[in-house]
Structure formats: structure tokens, C-alpha cells
C-alpha positions in Angstrom: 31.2 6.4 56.0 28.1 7.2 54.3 27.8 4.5 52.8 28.1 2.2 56.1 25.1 4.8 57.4 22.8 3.8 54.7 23.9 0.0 54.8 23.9 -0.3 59.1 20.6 2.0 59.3 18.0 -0.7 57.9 19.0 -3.1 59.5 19.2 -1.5 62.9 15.6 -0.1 62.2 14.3 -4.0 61.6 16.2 -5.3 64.7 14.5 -3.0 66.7 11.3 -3.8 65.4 11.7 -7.7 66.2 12.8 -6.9 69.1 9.8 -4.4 70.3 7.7 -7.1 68.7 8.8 -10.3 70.6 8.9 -7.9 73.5 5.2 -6.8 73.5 3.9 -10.2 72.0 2.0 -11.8 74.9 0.7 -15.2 75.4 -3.3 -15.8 76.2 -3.7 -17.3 80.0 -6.2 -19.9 80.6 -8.8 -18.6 82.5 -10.5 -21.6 83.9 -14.3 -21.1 85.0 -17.0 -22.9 86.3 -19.1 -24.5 82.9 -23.1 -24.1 83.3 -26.0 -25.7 81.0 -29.0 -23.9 80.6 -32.1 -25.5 81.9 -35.3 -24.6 79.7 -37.6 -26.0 82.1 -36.4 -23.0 84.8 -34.8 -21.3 82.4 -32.0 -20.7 84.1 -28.0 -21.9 84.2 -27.5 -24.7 86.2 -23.6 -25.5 88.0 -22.4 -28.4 86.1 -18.9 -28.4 88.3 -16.4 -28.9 85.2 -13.6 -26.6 85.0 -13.5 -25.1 81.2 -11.1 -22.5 79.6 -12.5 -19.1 78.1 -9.9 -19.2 75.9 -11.1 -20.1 72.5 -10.0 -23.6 70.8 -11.1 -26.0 68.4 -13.1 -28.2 71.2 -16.0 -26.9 73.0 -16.3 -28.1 76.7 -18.8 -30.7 77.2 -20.5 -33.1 79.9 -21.1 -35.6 77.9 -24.8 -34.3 77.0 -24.6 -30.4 77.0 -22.4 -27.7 75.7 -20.2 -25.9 79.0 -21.6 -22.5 78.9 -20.2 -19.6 80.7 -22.6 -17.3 83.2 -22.7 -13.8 83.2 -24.0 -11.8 85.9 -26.3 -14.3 87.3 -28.3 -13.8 84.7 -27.9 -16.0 82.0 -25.0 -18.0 80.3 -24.7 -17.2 76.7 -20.6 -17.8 76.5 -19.6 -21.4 75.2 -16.6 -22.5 77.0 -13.4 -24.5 75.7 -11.5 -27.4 76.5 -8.0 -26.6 78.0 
């Protein structure tokens, strides 16, 4: 009987583990946002209307001839934005 405790013990400790990690493990949402380009001339962040993710991947979010950039509080848009 002790023996089965030292044997059975582990490997219930690891199950629970995997378990509590699969359990807790969450996914990252794409958070879609407006994408912006900052103007110099105004210098200010102008609506460029194409959806981009916050979400960070190999591709950044482009129209073509600026880099989709993110606004914060009106104020300016220093976040680069992804492609979904």
C-alpha cells in the first residue's frame, strides 16, 4: 500500500497540473480598431477607415502607403497595428 502511495501520488500531482494549466490557458481575442496615419503637416492622426487587430503578428496593417497606427486619447497614435 505504500508503495502504490508513492507510485499513484506523482502522477496525480502532474495530472492536476495539466489540467489547472489547460484550464487557465486563455486564447488572445482580436481586438479590431480603427487604424490612423499621422499626418506631419497637422501633426495629428488622421482616420484611415481600415479595421486592424491590436493583437501583435508578423504583418503590420497597412494602406498601401502608411503603417495603421493606433490613437490613444485623441492625442496622438503611437501604437502600430496588425493584420488579423
Amino acid at each position: 500500500m505504500k508503495r502504490f502511495k508513492k507510485m499513484v501520488l506523482p502522477v496525480a500531482i502532474v495530472m492536476i497540473a495539466a489540467v489547472g494549466a489547460f484550464a487557465t490557458n486563455s486564447t488572445k481575442k482580436t481586438a479590431m480598431h480603427d487604424g490612423y496615419r499621422y499626418d506631419e503637416l497637422s501633426e495629428t492622426c488622421v482616420n484611415t477607415e481600415i479595421q486592424c487587430s491590436d493583437v501583435q503578428t508578423s504583418f503590420i496593417c497597412t494602406d498601401g502607403s502608411a503603417n495603421q497606427l493606433r490613437q490613444i486619447n485623441g492625442t496622438g497614435c503611437p501604437d502600430f497595428l496588425y493584420k488579423p
